[in-house]
N, C-alpha and C positions, 0 to 999 in steps of 0.2 A: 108797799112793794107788791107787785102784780102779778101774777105768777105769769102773764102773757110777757111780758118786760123781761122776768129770768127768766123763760124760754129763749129769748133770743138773743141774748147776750148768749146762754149757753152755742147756741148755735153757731154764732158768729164765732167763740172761741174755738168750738170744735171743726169748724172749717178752716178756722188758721192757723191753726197745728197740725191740720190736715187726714184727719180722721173721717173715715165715710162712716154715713149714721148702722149701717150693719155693722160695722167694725167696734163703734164706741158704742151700742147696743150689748153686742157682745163681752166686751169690758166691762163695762158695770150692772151686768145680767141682768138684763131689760130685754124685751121681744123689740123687733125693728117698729112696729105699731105702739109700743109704748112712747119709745125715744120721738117717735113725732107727735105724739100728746103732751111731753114737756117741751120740747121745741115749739109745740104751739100754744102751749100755755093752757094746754086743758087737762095737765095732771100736776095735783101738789108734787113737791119734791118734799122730802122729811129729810133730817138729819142725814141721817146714814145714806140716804138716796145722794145728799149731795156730799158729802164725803169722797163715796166711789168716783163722782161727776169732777171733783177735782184732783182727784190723783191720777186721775185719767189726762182732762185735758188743763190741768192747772188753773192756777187764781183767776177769776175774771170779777170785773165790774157790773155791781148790781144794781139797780137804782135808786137803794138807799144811799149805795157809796155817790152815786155822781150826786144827788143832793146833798151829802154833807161836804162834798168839796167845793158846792158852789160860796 
């Protein structure tokens, strides 16, 4: 799993739930320059980093999920 691939899944989720990236920065206490290093896949997410990332913008598909469902 790539951490470029969950960036942008994250993204995508957080766009259609409708959350602008200072908004959902500010939610899971990240600076707006962090949140676009996980959207771009240039900062690990840990646990707890994706914890906050889903109770924010809920479950999304990662790319282990869409390879165990092919």
């Amino acid at each position: 799993m790539t951490h470029r691939l969950i960036g942008k899944e994250i993204a995508k989720k957080r766009k259609k739930v409708g959350i602008s990236q200072i908004d959902f920065a500010s939610k899971i206490g990240l600076s707006l320059a962090q949140v676009k290093f996980v959207e771009g896949g240039r900062k690990k997410i840990d646990i707890t980093l994706m914890k906050k990332i889903k109770e924010v913008i809920g479950e999304f598909e990662t790319p282990s999920d869409k390879q165990n469902a092919a």
